[in-house]
C-alpha positions as CSV (number, residue, x, y, z in Angstrom):
1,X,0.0,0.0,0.0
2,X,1.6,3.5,-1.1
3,X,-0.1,6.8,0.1
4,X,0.1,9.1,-2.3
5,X,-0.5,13.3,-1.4
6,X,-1.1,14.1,-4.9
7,X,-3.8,12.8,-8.1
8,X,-1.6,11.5,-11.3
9,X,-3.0,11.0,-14.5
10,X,-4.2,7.6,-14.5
11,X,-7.0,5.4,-16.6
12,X,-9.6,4.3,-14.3
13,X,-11.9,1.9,-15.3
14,X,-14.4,2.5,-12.4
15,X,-15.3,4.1,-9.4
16,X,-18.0,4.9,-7.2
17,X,-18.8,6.5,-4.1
18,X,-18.2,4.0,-0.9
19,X,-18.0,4.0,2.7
20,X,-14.9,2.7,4.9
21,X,-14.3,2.0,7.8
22,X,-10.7,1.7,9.5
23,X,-12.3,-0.1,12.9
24,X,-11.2,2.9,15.0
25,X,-13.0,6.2,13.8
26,X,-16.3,6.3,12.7
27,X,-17.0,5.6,8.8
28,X,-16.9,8.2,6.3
29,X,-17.2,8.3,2.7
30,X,-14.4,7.8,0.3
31,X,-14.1,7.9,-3.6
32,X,-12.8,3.7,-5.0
33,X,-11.2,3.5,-8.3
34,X,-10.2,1.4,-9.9
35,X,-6.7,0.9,-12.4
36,X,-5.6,-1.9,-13.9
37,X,-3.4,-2.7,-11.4
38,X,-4.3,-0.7,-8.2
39,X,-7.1,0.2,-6.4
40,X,-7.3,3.7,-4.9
41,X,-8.9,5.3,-2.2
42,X,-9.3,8.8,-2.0
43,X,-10.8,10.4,1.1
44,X,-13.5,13.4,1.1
45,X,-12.7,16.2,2.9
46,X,-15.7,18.8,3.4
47,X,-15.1,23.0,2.9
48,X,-18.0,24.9,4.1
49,X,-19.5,26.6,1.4
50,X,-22.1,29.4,1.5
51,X,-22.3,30.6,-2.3
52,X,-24.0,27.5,-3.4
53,X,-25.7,25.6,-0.6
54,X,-27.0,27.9,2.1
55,X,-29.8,27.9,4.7
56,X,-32.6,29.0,2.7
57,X,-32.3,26.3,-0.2
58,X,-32.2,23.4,3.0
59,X,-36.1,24.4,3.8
60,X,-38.4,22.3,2.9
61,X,-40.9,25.1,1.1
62,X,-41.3,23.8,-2.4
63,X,-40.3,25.8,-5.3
64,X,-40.4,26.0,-9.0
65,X,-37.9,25.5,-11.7
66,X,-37.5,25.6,-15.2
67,X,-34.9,23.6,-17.1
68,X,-33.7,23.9,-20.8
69,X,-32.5,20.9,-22.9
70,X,-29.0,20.9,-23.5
71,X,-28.8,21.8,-27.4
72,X,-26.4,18.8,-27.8
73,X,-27.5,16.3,-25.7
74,X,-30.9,16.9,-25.8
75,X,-31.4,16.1,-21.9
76,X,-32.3,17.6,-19.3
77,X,-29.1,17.9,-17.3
78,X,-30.2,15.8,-14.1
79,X,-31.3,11.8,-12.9
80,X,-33.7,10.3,-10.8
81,X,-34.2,7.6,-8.8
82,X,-37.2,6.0,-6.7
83,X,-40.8,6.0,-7.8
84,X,-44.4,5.3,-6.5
85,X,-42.9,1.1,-7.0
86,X,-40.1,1.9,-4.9
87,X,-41.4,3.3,-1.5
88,X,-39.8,6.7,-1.9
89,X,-40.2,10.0,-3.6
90,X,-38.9,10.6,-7.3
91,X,-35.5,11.9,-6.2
92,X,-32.5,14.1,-8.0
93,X,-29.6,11.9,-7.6
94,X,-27.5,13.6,-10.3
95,X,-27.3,17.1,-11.8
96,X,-24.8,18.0,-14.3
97,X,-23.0,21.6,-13.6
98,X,-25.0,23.6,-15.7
99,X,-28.6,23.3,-13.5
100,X,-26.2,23.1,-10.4
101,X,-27.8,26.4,-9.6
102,X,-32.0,25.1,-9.8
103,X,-31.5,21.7,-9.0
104,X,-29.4,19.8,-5.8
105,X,-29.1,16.3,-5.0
106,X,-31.9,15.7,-2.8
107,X,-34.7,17.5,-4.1
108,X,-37.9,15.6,-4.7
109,X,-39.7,16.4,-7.7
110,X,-43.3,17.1,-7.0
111,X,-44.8,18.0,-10.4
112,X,-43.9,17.7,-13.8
113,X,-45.6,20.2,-16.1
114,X,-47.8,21.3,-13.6
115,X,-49.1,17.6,-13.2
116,X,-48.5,15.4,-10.1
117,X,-46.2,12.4,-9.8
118,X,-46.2,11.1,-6.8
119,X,-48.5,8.3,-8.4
120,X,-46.1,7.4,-11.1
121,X,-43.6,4.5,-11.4
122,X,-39.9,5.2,-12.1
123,X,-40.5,3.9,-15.7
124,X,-43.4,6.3,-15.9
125,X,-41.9,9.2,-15.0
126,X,-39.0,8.3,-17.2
127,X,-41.1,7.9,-20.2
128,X,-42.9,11.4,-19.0
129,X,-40.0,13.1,-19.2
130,X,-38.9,11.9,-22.7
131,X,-42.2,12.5,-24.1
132,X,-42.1,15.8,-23.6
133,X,-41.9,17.8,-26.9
134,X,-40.8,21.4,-25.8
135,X,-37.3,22.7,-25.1
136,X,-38.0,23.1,-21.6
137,X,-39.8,21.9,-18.4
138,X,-41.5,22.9,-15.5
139,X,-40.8,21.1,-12.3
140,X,-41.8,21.6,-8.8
141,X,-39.1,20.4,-6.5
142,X,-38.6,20.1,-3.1
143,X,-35.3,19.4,-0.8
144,X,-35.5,16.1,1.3
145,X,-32.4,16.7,3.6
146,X,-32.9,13.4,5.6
147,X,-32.5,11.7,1.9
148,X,-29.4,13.8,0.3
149,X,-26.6,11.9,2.1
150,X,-27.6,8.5,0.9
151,X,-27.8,10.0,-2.9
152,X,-24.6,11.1,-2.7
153,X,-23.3,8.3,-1.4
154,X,-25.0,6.4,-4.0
155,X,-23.8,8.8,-7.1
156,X,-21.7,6.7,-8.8
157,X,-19.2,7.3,-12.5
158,X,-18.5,4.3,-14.6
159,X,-15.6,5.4,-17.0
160,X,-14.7,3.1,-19.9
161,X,-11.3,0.9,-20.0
162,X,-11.3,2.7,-23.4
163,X,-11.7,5.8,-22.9
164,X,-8.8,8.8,-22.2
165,X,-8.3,10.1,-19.1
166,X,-10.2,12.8,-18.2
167,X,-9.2,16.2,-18.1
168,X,-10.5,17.4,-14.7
169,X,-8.5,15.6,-11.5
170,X,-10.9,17.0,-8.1
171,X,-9.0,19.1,-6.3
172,X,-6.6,18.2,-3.7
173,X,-4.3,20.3,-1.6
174,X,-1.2,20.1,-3.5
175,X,-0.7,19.4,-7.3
176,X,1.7,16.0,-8.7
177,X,5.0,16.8,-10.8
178,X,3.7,16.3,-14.3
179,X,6.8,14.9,-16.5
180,X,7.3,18.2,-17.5
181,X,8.2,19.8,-14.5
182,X,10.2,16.7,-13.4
183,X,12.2,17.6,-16.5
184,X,12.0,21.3,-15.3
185,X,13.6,20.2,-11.8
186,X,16.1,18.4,-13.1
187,X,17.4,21.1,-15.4
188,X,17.6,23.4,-12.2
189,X,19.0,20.6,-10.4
190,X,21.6,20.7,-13.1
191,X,22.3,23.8,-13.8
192,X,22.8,24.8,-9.7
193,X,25.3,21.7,-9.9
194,X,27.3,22.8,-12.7
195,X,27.2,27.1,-12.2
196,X,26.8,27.7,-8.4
197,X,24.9,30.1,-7.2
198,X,27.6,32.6,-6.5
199,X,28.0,33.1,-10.0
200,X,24.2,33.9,-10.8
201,X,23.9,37.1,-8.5
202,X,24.1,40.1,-10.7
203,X,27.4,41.7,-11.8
204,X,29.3,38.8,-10.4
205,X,30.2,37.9,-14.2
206,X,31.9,40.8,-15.2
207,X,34.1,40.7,-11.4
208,X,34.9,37.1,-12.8
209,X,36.1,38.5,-16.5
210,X,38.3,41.5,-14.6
211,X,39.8,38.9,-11.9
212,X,40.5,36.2,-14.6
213,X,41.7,38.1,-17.8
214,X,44.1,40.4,-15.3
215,X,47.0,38.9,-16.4
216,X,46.1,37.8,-19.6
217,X,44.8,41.3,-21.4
218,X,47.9,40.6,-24.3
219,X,46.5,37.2,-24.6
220,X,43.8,37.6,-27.3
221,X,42.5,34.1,-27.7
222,X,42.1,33.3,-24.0
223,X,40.8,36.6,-23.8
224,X,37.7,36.1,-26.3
225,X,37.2,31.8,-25.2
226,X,37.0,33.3,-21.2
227,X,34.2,35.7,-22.8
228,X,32.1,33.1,-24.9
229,X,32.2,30.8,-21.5
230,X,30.7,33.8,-19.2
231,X,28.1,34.4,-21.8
232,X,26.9,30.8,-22.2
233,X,26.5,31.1,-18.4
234,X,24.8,34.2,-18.4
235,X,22.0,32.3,-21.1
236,X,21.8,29.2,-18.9
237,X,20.9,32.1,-16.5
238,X,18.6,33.7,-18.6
239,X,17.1,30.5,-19.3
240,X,16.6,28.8,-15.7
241,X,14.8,32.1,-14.8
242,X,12.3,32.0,-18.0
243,X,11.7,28.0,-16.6
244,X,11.0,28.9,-13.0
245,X,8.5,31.7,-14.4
246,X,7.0,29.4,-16.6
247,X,6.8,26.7,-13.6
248,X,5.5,29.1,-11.4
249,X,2.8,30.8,-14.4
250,X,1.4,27.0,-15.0
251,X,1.0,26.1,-10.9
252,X,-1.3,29.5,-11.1
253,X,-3.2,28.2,-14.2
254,X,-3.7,25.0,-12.6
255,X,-4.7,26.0,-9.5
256,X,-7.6,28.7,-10.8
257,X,-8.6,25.8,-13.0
258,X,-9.2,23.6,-9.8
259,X,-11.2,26.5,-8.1
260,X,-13.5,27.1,-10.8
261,X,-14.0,23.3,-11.8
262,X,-15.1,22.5,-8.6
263,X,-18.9,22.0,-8.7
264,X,-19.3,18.8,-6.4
265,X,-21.4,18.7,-3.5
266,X,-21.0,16.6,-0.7
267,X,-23.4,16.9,2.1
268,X,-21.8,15.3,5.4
269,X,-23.6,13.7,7.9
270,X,-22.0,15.1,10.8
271,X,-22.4,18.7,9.1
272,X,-25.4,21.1,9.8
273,X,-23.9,23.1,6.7
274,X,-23.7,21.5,3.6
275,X,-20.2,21.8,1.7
276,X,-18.1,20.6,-1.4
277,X,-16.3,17.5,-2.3
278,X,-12.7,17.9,-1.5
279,X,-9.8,15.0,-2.2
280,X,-7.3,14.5,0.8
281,X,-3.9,12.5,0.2
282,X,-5.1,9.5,-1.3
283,X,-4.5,5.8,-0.8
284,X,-3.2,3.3,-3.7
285,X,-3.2,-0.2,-3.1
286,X,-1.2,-2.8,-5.6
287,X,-3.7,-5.3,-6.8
288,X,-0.7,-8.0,-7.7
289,X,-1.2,-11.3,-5.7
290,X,-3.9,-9.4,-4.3
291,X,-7.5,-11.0,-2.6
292,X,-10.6,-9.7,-1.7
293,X,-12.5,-11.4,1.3
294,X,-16.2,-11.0,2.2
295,X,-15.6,-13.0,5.9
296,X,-14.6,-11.3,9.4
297,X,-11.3,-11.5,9.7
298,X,-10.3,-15.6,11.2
299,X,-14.2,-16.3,11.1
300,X,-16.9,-17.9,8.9
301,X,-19.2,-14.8,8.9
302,X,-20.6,-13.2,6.3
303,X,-20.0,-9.0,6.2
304,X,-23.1,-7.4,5.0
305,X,-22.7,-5.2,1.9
306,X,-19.1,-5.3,2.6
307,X,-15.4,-6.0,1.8
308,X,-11.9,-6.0,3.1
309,X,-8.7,-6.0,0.1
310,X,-5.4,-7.9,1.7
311,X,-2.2,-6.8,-0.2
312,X,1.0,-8.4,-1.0
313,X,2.9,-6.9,1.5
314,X,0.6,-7.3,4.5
315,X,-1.4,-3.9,4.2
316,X,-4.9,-3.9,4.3
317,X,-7.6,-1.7,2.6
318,X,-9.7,-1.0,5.4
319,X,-13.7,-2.6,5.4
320,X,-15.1,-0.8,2.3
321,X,-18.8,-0.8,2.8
322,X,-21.2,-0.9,-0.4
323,X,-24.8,0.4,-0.2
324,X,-26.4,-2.5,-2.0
325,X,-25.4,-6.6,-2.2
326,X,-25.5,-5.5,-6.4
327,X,-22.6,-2.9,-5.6
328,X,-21.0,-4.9,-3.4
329,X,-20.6,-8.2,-5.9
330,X,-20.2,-5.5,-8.4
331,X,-16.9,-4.6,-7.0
332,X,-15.7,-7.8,-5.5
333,X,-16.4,-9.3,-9.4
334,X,-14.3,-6.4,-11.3
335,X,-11.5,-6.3,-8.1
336,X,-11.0,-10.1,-9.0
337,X,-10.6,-10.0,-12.9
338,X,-8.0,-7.2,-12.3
339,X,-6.1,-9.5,-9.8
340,X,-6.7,-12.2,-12.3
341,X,-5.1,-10.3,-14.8
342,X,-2.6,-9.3,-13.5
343,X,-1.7,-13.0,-11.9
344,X,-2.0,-14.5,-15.0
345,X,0.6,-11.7,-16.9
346,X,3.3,-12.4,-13.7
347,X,2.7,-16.4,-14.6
348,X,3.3,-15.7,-17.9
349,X,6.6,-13.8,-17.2
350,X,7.4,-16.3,-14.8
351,X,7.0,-19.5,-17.2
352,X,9.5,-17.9,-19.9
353,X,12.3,-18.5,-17.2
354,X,11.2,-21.9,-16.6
355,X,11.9,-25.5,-18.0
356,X,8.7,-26.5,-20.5
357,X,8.2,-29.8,-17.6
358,X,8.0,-27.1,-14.8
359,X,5.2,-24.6,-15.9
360,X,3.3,-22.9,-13.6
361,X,-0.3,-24.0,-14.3
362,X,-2.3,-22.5,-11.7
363,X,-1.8,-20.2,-8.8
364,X,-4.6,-19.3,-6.5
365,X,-5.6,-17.5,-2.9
366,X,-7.7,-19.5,-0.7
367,X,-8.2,-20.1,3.2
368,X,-7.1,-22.8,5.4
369,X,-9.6,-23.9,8.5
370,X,-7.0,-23.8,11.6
371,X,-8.1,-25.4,14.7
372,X,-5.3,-24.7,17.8
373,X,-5.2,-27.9,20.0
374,X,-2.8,-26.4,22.6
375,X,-4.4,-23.2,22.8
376,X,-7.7,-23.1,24.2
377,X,-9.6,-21.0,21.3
378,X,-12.0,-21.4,18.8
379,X,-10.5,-22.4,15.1
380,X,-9.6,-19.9,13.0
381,X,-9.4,-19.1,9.5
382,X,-5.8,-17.9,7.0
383,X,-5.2,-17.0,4.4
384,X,-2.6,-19.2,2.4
385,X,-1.1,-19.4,-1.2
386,X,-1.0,-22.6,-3.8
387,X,0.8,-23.2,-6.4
388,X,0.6,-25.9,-9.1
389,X,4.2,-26.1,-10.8
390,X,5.2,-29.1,-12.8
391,X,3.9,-32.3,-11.4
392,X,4.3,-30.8,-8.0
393,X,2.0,-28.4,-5.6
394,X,3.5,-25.5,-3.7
395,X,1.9,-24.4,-1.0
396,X,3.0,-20.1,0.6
397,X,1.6,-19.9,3.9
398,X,1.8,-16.8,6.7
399,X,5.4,-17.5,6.4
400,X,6.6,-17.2,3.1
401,X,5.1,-14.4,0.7
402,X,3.3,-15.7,-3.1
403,X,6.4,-16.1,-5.8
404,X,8.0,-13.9,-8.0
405,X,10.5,-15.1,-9.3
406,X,12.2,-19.1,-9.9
407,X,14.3,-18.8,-6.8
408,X,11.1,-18.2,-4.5
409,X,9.8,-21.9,-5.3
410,X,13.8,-23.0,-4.7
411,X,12.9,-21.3,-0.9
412,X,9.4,-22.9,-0.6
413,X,9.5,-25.8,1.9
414,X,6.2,-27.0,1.4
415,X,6.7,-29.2,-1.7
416,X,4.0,-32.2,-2.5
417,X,3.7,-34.3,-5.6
418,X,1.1,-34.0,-6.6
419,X,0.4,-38.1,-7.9
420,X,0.3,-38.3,-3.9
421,X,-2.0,-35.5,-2.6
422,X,-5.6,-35.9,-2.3
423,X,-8.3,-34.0,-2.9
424,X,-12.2,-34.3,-1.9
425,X,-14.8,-31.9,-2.2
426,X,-16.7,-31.3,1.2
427,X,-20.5,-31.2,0.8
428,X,-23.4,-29.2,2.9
429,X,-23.7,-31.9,5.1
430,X,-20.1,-32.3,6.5
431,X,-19.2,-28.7,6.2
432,X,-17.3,-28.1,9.9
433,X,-19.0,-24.2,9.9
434,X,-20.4,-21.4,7.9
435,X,-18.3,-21.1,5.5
436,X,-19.2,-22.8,2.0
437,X,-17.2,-24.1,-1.3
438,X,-15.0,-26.4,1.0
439,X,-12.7,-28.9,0.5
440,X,-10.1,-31.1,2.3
441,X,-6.9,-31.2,1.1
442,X,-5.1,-34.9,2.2
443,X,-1.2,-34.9,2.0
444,X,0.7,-38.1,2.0
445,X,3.8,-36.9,3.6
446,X,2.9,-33.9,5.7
447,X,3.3,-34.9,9.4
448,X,2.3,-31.8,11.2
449,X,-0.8,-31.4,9.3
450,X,-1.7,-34.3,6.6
451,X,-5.3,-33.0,6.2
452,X,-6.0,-29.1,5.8
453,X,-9.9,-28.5,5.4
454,X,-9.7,-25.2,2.7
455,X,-12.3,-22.7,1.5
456,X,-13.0,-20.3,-1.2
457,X,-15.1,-17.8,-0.8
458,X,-17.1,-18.6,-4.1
459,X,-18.8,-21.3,-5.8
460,X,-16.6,-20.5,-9.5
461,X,-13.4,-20.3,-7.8
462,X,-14.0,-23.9,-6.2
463,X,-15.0,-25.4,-9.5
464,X,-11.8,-23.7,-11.5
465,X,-9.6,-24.9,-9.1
466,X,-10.9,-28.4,-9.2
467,X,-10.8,-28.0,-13.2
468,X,-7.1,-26.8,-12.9
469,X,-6.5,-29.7,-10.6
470,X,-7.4,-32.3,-13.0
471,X,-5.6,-30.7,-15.7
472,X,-2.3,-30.6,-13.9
473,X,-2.9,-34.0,-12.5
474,X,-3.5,-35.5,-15.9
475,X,-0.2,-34.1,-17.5
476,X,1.7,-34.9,-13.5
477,X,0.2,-38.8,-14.4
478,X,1.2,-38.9,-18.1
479,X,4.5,-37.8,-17.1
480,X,5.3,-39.8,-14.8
481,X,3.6,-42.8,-16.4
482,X,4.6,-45.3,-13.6
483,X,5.2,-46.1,-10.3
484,X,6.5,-49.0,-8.5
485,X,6.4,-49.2,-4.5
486,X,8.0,-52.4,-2.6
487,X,6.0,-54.8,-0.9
488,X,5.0,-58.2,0.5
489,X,3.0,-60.4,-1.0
490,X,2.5,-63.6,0.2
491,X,6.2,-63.8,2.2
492,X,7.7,-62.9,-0.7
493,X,9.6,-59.7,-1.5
494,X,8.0,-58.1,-4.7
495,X,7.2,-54.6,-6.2
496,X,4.1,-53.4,-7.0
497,X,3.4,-51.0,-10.4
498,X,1.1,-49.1,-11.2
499,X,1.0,-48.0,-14.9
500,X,-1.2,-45.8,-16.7
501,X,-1.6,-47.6,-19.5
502,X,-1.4,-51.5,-18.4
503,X,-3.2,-51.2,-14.9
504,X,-1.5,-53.3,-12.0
505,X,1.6,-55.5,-11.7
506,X,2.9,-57.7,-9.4
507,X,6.6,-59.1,-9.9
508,X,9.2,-60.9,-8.5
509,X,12.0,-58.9,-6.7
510,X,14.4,-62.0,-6.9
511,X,13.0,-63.6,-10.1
512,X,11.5,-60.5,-11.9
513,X,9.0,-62.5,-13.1
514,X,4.8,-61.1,-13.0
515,X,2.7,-62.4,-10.2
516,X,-0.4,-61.0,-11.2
517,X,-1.4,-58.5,-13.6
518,X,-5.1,-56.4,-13.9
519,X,-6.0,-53.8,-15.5
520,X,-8.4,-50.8,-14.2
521,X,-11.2,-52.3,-15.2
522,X,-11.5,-55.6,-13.8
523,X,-10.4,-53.4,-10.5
524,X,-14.0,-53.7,-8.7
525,X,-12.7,-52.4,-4.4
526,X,-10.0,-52.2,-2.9
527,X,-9.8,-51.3,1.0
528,X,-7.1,-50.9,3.4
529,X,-6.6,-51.7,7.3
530,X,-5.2,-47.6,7.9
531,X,-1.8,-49.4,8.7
532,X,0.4,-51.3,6.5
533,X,-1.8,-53.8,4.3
534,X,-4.3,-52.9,1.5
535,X,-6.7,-55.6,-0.3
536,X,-7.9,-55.6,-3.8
537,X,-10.7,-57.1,-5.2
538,X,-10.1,-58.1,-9.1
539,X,-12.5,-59.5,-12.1
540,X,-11.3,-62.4,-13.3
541,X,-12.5,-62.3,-16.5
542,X,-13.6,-58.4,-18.0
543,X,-15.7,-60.0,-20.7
544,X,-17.5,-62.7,-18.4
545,X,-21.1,-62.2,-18.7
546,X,-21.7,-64.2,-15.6
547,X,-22.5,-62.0,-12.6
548,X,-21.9,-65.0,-9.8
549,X,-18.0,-65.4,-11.2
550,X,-16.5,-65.3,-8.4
551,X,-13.5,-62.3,-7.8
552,X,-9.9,-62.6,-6.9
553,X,-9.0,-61.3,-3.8
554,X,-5.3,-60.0,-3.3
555,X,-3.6,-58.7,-0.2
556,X,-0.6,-57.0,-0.4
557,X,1.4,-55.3,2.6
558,X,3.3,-51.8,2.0
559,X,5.4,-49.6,4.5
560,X,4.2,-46.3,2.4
561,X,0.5,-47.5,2.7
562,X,-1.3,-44.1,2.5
563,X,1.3,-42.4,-0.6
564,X,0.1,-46.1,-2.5
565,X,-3.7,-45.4,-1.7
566,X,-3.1,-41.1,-3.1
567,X,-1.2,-42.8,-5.7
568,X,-3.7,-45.1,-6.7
569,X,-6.9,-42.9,-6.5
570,X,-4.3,-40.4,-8.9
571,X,-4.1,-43.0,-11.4
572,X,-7.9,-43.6,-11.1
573,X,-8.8,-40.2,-11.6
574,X,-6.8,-39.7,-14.3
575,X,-8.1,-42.8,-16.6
576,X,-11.5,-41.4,-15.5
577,X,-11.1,-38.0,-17.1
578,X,-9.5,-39.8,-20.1
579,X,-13.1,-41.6,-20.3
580,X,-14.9,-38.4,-19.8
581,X,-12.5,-36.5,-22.6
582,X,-13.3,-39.3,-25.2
583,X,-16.7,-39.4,-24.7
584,X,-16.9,-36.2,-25.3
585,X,-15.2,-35.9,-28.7
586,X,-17.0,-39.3,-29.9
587,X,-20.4,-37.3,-29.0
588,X,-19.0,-34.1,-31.1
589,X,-17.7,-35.9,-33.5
590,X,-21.0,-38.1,-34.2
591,X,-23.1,-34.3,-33.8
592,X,-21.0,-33.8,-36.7
């Protein structure tokens, strides 16, 4: 998180009007934007005001107005919101500058033409006001001062990813180097380095020439280079004063243009006066490995209309509280596909430094359920980092910070294959709390914590992580193609392998000679004691249409019990997508 005292020229795709609150003060409202890489906060800061908003247009006497369509735009110059259908008054919630004199945010039109409206849908009055054929309109208005703060709050600016910046920044209390001026600067910079400022005071050039040429006045040649040196200095003089006047002439221009282009009003709730929007140092937080969380922080409860941004660096954003659920999911949604971008551009980056067999596939937030056994609390929930690189998972808790570069998976100590992890999907009825879209996440050789019960906040991130674990899993399977593990079977020391293709083997460690050999298919159980010995249950024959043939059973003992069991379920999986994928090309390719 950067603070920054002073607006830049930057495209924002979005921003509204929000509330925040830092947990300490009480909440006040703030401007979001958004950037394709940051999102900012700026702070309002009220100025009392009496030449716009004063005491006599905060009664609540009705009055008349009459507004003239703009000649380009053909509008009005103002929106409304609410309706008979809505429970409230139709109310101004926008007027553009040029009725900012007749019209304020708050007033409740009354009339239309003379003819009453309090009757009327939104949609009616809509379709009222574009139906009318004249240049101008007659409304009768009056101020609802309980209503204006909420309109504000609600007034909202949707600018296009498209579009160019915009011309007017709102005011703030100082103004940002433009590249100009930074150029300016470092001119000065450069010429105070180069001719001290002894030299610049008036006269001193000609005391130089007098001191200097006093022993030299035969010398013609010195006489005339000491001469053209003391009048490029007096021009770099000359021309450092023409940039400070210019500097100083533009900060005037920009600062009159700030006073007369501010037309916002702000009407605070803490206020008896009203008074104008005005944009305190700002806040700008980096959106990279970013994540946006709807839960109290450690808990599985819901905020209501609300949201908290975590940082890479630790910082947080502060609860930003939206007026509606729509506004809220509105902002969490957009928040997200910036961070997504963004991810997916560092992946890329990343993955051009990296051997083709050690891609990064997928990388994620998400939050792990942690229950403390030696403290006496209720579980809590953090945030960690995962990783799927290669054929193996990474996983960046508390204690290490989400990859930048090749070296930071070198530093990770949690490293899993991922043949030997397992994954299941937690349904409604075996959730442990509130929280929804969980899953457990079961490693093989983890022995502080070999089952982590994880959550996303949403039902799509859930199912593309699943659809991103398959796909790694698939190419982790198919490039590892086997895997043998030692064992005993029936006293004898032998190896069992597992192979993608063929299904299982049992051979001979002294002979080398096959046992037994299945494929998946004729696999119909298998179960396992939770200790050393697993038992599978194999059809005989795969064509047999005989349902009473009797199956063979096989017991086989293995030190590694639970990595053979993730290892087997991988294998499994995998020749189960490979079903699914070929169905689904024969039924595209018959549609055909």
């Amino acid at each position: 998180m950067h603070d920054r005292l002073q607006p830049y020229s930057v495209e924002v795709l979005f921003e509204d009007h929000v509330t925040l609150s830092d947990g300490r003060s009480k909440p006040h409202l703030v401007l979001l934007q958004l950037t394709s890489e940051t999102l900012i906060v700026r702070r309002l800061k009220t100025a009392q005001v009496s030449s716009i908003n004063n005491k006599d247009f905060q009664t609540i006497v009705s009055r008349n107005v009459t507004l003239k369509r703009h000649p380009t735009t053909h509008s009005f110059g103002f929106s409304i919101k609410g309706g008979c259908d809505t429970g409230f008054p139709v109310l101004i919630s926008r007027v553009v500058y040029t009725n900012a004199h007749l019209l304020h945010v708050g007033d409740a039109i009354l009339s239309i033409n003379n003819e009453d409206i309090s009757n009327l849908t939104h949609d009616e009055v809509i379709t009222k006001l574009r139906n009318i054929s004249t240049d101008q309109v007659n409304l009768t208005v009056k101020y609802m001062n309980h209503m204006a703060p909420y309109l504000h709050s609600t007034s909202s600016t949707i600018r296009s990813a498209f579009s160019s910046v915009p011309q007017f920044i709102p005011p703030t209390s100082y103004t940002l180097p433009t590249s100009a001026s930074v150029r300016m600067r470092r001119q000065k910079n450069r010429l105070s380095a180069e001719y001290p400022s002894r030299y610049h005071r008036p006269g001193k050039q000609q005391q130089r020439l007098s001191l200097m040429l006093s022993d030299q006045l035969q010398d013609t040649e010195e006489y005339e280079l000491l001469s053209r040196l003391l009048l490029c200095e007096n021009e770099n003089e000359r021309c450092r004063r023409q940039l400070n006047t210019f500097a100083k002439e533009q900060q005037q221009q920009h600062e009159q243009q700030q006073a007369t282009s501010s037309i916002s009003i702000l009407i605070d709730e803490d206020d008896e006066d009203n008074a104008t929007v005005d944009y305190v140092p700002v806040q700008e937080y980096s959106l990279l490995y970013a994540y946006v969380t709807q839960y109290l922080s450690g808990t599985d409860k819901l905020r209501t209309n609300s949201f908290q941004l975590h940082t890479l660096d630790g910082s947080q954003s502060g609860i930003i509280i939206a007026d509606t659920s729509v506004q809220q999911h509105m902002w969490i949604s957009r928040i997200n596909m910036v961070i997504h971008n963004l991810t997916t551009r560092t992946l890329t980056e990343l993955n051009q430094t990296l051997l083709p067999s050690e891609q990064v596939l997928y990388a994620t937030w998400l939050h792990e359920r942690v229950t403390n056994i030696d403290q006496n609390r209720l579980p809590e929930w953090k945030a960690m980092f995962l990783v799927f690189k290669g054929s193996d998972l990474y996983i960046f808790d508390e204690n290490k910070p989400p990859p930048l570069c090749a070296y930071d998976f070198i530093c990770c100590s949690r490293v899993y294959p991922i043949v030997e992890i397992l994954i299941e999907i937690i349904s409604s009825k075996y959730r442990l709390d509130d929280r929804q879209y969980c899953f457990t996440l079961t490693l093989s050789n983890d022995i502080a914590t070999q089952c982590r019960y994880l959550n996303f906040e949403t039902k799509t991130e859930l199912d593309e992580f699943n659809s991103n674990w398959q796909r790694s899993l698939y190419m982790a399977v198919h490039g590892l193609k086997t895997r043998a593990f030692g064992c005993m079977y029936q006293g004898q020391i032998c190896r069992l392998i597992i192979d993608i293709f063929k299904g299982f083997e049992m051979l001979n460690n002294e002979t080398n000679l096959i046992l037994w050999s299945y494929t998946y298919d004729q696999l119909q159980s298998s179960s396992d004691n939770g200790r050393d010995k697993i038992y599978f249950e194999f059809k005989h024959d795969l064509f047999s249409l005989n349902e009473n043939e009797p199956t063979v059973h096989i017991e086989v003992q293995c030190q590694h019990l639970r990595i053979l069991i993730h290892v087997i379920n991988s294998f499994l999986t995998v020749k189960l997508i490979g079903k699914q994928d070929d169905t689904i090309i024969q039924e595209n390719l018959s549609s055909d």
